[in-house]
DOMI-695110 format. One line per 5 residues: number of its first residue (from 1); their letters; for each residue y, z, x of N, C-alpha, C. Coordinates in pm, whole numbers, plus 32768, in hexadecimal, padded with zeros to 4 digits. Atoms other than C-alpha are relative to their C-alpha. Layout:
NUM	A	Y/Z/X/Y/Z/X/Y/Z/X; ...
//
This chain:
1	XXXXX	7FC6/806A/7FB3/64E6/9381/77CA/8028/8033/8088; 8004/7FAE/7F6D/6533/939D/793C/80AE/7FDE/7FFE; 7F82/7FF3/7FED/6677/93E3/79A9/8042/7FD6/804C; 7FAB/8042/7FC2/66DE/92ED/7A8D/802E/7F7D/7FCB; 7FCB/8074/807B/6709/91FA/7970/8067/802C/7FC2
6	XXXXX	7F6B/7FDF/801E/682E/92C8/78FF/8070/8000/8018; 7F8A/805B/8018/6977/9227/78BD/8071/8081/8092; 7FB2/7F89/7F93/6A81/92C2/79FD/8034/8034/7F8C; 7F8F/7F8C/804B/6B62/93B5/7998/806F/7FD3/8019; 7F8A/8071/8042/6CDD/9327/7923/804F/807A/8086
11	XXXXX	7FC9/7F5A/7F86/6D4F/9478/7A09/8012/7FAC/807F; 7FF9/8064/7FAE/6CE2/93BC/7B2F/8030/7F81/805A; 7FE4/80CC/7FEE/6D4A/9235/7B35/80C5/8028/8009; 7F77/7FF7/8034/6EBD/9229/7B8D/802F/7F77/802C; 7FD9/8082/7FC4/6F83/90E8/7BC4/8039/7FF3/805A
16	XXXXX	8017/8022/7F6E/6F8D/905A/7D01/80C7/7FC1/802C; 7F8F/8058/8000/7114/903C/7D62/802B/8024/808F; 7F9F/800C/7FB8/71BE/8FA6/7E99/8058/8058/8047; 7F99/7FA1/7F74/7275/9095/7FB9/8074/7FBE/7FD1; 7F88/8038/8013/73D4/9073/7F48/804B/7F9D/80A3
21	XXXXX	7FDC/802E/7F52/7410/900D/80CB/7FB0/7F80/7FFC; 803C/807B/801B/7313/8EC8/8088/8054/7FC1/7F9E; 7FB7/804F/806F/73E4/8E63/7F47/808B/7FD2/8051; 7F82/8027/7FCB/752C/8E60/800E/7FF2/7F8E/80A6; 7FF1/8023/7FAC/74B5/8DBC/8137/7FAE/7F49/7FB5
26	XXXXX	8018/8055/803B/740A/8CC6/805D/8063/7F92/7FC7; 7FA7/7FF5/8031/7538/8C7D/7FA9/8069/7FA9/8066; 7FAF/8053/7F9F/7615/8C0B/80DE/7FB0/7FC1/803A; 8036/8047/7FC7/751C/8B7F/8181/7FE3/7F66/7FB3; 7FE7/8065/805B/750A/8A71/802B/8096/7FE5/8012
31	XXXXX	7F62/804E/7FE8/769F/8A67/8052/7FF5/7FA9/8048; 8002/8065/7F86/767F/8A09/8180/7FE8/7F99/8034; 8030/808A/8007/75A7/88D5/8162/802A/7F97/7FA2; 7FB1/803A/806A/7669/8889/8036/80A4/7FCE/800A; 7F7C/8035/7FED/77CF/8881/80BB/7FEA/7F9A/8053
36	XXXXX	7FE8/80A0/7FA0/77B5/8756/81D0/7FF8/7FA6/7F75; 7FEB/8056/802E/7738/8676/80C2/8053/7FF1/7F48; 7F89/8011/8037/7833/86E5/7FD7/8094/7FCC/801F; 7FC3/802C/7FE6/7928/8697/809C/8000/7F93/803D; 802F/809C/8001/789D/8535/8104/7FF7/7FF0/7F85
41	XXXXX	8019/8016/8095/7896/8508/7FB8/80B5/7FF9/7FB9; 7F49/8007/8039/7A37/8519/7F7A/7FFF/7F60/8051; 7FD1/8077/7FE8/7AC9/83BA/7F5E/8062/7FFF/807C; 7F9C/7FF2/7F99/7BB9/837A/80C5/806E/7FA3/7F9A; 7F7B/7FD7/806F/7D1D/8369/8037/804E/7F7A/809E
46	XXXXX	7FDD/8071/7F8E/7D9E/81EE/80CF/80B9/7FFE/7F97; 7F79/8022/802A/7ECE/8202/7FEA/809C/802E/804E; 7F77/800A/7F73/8070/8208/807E/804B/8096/7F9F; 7FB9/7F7F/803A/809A/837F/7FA3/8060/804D/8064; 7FC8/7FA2/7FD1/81A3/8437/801C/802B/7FC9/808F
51	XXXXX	7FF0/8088/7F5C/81E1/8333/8152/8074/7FAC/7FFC; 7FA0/804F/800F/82DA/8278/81C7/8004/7FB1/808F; 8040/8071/7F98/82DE/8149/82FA/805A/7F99/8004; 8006/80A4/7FE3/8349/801D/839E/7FC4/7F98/7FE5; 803A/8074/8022/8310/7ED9/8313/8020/7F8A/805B
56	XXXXX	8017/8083/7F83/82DD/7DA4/841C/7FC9/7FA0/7FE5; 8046/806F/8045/829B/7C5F/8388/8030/7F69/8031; 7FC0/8043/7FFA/82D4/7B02/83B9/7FA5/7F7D/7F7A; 8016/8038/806E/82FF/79F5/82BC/8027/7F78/8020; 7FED/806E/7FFB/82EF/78AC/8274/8051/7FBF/7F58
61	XXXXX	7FE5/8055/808D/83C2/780A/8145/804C/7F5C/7FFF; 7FB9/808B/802D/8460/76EF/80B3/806E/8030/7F7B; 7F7E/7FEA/8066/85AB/76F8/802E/802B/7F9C/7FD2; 7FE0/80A4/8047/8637/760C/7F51/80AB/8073/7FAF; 7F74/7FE2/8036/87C1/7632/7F1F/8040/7F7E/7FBC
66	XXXXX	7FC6/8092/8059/8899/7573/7E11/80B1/8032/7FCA; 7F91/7FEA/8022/89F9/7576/7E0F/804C/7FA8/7F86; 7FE9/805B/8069/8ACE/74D1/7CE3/8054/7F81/8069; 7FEA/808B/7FC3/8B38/737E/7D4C/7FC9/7FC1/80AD; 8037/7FF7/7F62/8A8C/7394/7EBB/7F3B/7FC4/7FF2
71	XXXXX	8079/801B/7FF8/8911/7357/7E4A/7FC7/8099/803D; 8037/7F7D/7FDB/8801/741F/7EBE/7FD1/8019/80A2; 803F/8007/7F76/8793/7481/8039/7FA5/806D/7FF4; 807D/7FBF/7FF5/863D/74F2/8081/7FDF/7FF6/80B5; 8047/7F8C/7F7D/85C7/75C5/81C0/7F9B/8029/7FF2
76	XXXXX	8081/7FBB/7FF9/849E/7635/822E/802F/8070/805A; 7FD9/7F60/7FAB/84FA/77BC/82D9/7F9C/8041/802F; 8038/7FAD/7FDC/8437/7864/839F/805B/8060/8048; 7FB7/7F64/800C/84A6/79D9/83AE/7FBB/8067/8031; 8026/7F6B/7FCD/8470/7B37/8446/804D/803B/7F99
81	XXXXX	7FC4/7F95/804C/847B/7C34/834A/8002/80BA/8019; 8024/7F7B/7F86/84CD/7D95/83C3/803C/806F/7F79; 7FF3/7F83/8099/84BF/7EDF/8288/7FDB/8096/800F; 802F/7F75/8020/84B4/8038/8244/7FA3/8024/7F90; 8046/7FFA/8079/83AB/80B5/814F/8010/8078/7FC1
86	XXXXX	8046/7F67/8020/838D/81EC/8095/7FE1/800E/7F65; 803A/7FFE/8094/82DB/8265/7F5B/807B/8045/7F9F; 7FB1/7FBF/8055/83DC/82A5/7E65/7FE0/8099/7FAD; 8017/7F7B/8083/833F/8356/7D3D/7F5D/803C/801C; 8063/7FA9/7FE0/8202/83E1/7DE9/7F8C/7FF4/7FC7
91	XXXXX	80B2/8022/8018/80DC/832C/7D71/7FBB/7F82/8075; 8041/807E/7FBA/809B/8245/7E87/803D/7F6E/7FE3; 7FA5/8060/7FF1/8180/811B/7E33/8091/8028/8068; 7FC7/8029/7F9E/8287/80BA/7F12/80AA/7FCA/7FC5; 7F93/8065/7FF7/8408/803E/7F2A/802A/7FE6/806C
96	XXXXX	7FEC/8020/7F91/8460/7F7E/8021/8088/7F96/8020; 7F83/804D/7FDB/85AD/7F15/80B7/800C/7FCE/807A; 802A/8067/7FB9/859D/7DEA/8199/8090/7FA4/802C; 7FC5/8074/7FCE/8677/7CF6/8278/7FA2/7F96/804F; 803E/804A/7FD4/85F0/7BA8/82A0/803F/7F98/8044
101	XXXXX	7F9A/8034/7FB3/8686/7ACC/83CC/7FB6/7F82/802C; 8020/808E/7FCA/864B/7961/8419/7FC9/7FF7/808C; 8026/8041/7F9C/858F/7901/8556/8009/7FA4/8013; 8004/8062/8006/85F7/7808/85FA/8096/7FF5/802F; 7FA7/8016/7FEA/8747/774B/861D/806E/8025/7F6E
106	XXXXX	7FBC/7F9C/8077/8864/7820/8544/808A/7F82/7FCC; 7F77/804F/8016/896E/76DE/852B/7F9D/7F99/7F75; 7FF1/8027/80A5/899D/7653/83E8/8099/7FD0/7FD1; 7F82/800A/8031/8ACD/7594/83C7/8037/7FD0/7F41; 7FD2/801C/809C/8A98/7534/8269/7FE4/80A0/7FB7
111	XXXXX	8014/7F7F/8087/8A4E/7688/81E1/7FAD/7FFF/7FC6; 8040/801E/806E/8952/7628/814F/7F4F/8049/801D; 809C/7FD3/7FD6/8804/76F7/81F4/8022/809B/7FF3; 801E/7F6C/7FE4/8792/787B/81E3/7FF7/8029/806F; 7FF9/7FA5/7F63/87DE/7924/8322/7FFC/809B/7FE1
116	XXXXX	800B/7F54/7FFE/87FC/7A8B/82B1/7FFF/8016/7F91; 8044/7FBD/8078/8762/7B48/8189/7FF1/8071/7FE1; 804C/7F7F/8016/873D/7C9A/80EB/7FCF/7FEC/7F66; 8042/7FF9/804E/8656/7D08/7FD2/7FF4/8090/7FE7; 8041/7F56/8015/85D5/7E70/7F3E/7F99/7FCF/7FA1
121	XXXXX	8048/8054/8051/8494/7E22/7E88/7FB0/809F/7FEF; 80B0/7FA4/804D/836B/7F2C/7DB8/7FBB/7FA3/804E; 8080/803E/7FE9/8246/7EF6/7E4F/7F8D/804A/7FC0; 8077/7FDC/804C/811E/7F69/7D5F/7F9E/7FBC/8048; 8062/8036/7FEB/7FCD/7F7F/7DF8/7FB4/8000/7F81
126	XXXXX	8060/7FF2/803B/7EC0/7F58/7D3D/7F78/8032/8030; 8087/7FE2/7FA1/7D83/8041/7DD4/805A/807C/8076; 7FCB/7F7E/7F70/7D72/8161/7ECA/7FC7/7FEF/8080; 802A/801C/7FC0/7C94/809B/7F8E/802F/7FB3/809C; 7FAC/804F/7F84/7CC1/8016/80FA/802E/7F53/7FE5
131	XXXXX	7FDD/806F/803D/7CC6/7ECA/8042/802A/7FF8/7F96; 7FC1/7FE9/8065/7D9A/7EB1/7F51/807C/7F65/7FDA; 7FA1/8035/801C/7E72/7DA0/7E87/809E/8073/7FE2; 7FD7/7FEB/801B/7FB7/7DC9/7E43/80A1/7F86/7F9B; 7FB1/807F/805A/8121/7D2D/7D4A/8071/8066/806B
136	XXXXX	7F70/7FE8/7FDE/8282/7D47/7DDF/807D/7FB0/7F84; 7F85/800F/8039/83AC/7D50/7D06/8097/8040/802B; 7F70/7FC1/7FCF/8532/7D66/7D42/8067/7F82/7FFF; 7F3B/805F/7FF5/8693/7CC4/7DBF/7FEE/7FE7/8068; 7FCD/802E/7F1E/86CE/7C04/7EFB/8074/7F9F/7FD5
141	XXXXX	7F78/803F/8035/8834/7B76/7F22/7FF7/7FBB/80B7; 7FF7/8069/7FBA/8873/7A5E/8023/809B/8045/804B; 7F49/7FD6/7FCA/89B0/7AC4/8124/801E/7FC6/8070; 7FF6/8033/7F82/89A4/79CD/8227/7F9C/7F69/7FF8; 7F98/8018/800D/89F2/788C/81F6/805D/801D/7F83
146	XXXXX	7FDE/7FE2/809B/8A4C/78B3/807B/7FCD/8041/7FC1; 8009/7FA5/804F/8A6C/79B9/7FAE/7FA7/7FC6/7F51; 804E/8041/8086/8945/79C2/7E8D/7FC0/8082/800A; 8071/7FBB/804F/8871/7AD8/7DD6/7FCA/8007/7F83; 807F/8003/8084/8756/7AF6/7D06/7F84/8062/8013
151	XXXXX	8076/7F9F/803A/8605/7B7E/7CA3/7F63/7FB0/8070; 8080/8022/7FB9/84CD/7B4F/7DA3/7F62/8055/7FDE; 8078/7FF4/801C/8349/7B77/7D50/7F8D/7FC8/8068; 8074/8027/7F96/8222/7B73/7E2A/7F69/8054/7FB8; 808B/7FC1/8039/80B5/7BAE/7E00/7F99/7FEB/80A8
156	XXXXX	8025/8012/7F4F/7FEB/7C00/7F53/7F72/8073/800D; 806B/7F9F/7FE2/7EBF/7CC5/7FD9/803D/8056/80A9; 7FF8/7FBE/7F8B/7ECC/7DFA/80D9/7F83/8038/802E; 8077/7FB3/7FB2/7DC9/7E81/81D4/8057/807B/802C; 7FC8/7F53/7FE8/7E11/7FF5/8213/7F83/802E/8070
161	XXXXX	808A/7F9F/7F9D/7CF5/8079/8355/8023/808C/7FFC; 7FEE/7F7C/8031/7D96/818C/8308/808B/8056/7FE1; 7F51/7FEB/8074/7EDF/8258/8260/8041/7FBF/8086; 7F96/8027/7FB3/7FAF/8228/83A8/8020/7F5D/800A; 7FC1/807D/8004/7FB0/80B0/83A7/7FA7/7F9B/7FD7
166	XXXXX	8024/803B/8046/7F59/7F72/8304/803A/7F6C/800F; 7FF3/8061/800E/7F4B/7E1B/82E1/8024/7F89/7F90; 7FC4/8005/805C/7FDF/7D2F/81EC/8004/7F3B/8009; 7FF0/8087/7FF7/7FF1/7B9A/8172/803E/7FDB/7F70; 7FAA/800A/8080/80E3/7B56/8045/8007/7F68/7FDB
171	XXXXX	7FAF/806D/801A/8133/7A1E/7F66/808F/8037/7F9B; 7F93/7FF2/802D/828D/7A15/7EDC/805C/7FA8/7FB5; 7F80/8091/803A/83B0/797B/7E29/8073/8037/7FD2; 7F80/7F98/8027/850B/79FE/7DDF/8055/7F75/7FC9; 7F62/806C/801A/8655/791F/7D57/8064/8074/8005
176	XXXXX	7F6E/7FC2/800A/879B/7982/7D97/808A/7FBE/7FBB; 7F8E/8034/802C/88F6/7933/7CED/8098/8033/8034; 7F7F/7FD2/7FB9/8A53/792F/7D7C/804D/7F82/8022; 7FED/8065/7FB1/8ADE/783D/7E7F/7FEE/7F84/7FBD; 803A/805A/801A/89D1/776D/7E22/7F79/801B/7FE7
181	XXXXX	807E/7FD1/801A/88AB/775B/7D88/7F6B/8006/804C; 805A/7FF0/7F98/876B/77C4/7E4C/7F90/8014/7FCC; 806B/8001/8036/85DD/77AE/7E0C/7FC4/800A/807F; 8062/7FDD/7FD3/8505/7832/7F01/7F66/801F/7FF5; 808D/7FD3/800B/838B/783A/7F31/7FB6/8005/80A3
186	XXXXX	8063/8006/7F8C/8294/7876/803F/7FC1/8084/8019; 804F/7FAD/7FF2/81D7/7991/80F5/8020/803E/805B; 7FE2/7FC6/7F8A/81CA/7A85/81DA/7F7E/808A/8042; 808F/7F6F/7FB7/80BA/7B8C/82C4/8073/806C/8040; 7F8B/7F90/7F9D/8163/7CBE/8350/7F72/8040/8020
191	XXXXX	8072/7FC5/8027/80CD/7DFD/83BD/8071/8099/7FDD; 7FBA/7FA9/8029/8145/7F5E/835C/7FE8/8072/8032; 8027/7F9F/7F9B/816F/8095/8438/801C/808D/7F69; 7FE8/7F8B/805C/8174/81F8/8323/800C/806F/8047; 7FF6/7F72/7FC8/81AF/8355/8377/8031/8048/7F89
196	X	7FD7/7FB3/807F/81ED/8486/82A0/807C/8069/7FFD
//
């Protein structure tokens, strides 16, 4: 048989490996195209964590007061509401303590209208998104003309363009007891300045 038909020799053949200096430059050079769209790839963070802000709103309600032997008087209020915000317990909800002040003409000889208001209310969002619903719960007590508190609830959507500030449109309804009895409803838009 001829001898260039014979099988190589195992001596010979070695396996073919990579310049350690090619593996490492290989190596970052895949990071590298890999971190940008890892980090386009993280959700942006629209929630009020660790934040706290001015609240600037104005509102529109209807009050309906009922004293015993007097009947009832009903107002329509439009209000400037002016609040501090900050996240209590550090998940992105909110408490917020608020004075809300009548616009408008402040005389009231019967006593019988809302001129000045405070409240402290939870605000639970729902979402981390720049759009986001949210519920308000808490106390608002009446101190101007007659003394009344109770329990207020709202349900509202916020726009967030981004953490520092945000936009906001609430419905509401609170009653108060005291003086005289009080039933509020209506709405309100603010907007909201944050900082950390």
């Amino acid at each position: 048989m001829s001898s260039h038909l014979a099988a190589p020799s195992l001596d010979r053949v070695r396996p073919l490996r990579p310049p350690l200096a090619a593996v490492v430059v290989a190596v970052v050079a895949l990071a590298a195209l890999l971190a940008p769209g890892a980090a386009a790839a993280l959700e942006p963070r629209f929630d009020h964590r660790d934040q706290q802000g001015a609240v600037l709103g104005f509102a529109y309600l209807r009050d309906s007061a009922s004293r015993a032997g007097q009947g009832t008087a009903v107002d329509l209020r439009p209000a400037l509401r002016l609040g501090y915000s900050f996240d209590a317990l550090g998940e992105g909800n909110e408490l917020i303590v608020s004075a809300t002040a009548r616009l408008g003409g402040w005389s009231d000889p019967a006593r019988d209208r809302t001129l000045l208001a405070l409240d402290a209310r939870y605000r639970g969002y729902f979402g981390t998104e720049e759009l986001k619903t949210f519920f308000d719960a808490g106390v608002w007590t009446q101190l101007k003309s007659r003394f009344a508190v109770g329990p207020v609830v709202g349900l509202g959507l916020a726009y967030d363009p981004t953490r520092a500030w945000g936009v906001f449109a609430e419905l509401e309804v609170a009653t108060g007891f005291g003086a005289e009895r009080v039933f509020s409803a209506g709405g309100s838009v603010g907007v909201q300045i944050r900082f950390e």
